[in-house]
C-alpha positions in Angstrom: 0.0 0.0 0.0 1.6 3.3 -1.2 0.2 6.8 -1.8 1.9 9.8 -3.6 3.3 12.6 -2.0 0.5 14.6 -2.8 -1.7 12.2 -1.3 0.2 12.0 2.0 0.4 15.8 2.0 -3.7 15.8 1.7 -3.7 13.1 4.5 -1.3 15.4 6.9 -3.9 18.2 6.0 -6.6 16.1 7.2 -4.8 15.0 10.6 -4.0 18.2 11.8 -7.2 18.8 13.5 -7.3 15.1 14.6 -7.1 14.0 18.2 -5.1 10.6 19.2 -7.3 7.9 19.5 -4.6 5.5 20.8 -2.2 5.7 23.5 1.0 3.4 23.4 2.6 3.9 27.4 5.0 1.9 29.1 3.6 -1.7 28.6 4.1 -1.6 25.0 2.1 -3.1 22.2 -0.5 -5.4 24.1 -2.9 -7.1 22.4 -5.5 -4.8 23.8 -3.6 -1.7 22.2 -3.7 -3.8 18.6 -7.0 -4.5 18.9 -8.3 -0.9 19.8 -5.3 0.1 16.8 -7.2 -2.5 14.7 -10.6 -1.0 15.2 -10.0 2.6 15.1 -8.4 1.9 11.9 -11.7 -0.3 10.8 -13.6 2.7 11.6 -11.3 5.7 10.8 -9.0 4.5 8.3 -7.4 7.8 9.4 -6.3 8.1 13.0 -3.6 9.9 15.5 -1.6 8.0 17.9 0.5 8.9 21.3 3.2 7.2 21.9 4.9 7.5 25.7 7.9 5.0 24.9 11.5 5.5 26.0 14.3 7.2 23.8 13.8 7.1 19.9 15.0 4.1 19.5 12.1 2.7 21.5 10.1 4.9 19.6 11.1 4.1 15.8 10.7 0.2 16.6 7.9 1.0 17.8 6.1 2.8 15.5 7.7 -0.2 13.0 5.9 -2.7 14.8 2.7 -0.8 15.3 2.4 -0.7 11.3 3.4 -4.2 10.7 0.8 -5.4 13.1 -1.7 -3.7 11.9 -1.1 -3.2 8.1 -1.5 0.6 8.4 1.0 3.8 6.3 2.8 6.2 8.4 1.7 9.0 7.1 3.6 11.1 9.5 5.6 11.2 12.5 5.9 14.0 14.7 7.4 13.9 18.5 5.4 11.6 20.2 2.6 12.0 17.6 2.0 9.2 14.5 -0.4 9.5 12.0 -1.7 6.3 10.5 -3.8 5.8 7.2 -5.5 2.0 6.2 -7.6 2.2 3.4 -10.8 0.5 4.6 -12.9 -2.4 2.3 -16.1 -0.6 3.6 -15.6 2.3 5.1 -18.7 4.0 7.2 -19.4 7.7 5.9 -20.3 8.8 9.6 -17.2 7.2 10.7 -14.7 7.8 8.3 -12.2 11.2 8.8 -11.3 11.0 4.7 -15.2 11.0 4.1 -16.4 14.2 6.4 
């Protein structure tokens, strides 16, 4: 799954305004943080995540992990801020921040 610049710089537009849906804290990636990563993404498709992990390191492997898990683009990463994009099969109009 790849999208153009211009794309990614429409998706960055749209995340601005977001609010993180998802915190990541000091247990790491539990299955309860994939599956509310996995749903907000279902529902989304566009969401903001926190992420309160060590040094950068922690923080790049992290961020590695939390898109090989759950199949989702980086659209953006800024401090502790990630912006994630999934395209989804169905996605719900009243849901979706690419459809408001």
């Amino acid at each position: 799954m790849t999208t153009s610049s211009a794309d990614k710089k429409y998706l960055r537009s749209l995340g601005h305004q977001l609010k993180p849906v998802v915190t990541v804290a000091g247990n790491g990636l539990t299955e309860t943080v994939l599956a509310e990563l996995d749903r907000a993404l279902g529902d989304h498709e566009l969401i903001k995540v926190k992420l309160a992990v060590g040094d950068r390191e922690a923080k790049k492997s992290t961020i590695d992990e939390i898109c090989l898990q759950s199949k989702a683009q980086l659209i953006q990463s800024i401090g502790h801020m990630v912006l994630l994009f999934r395209k989804a099969d169905k996605p719900n109009p009243k849901l979706s921040n690419l459809l408001r």
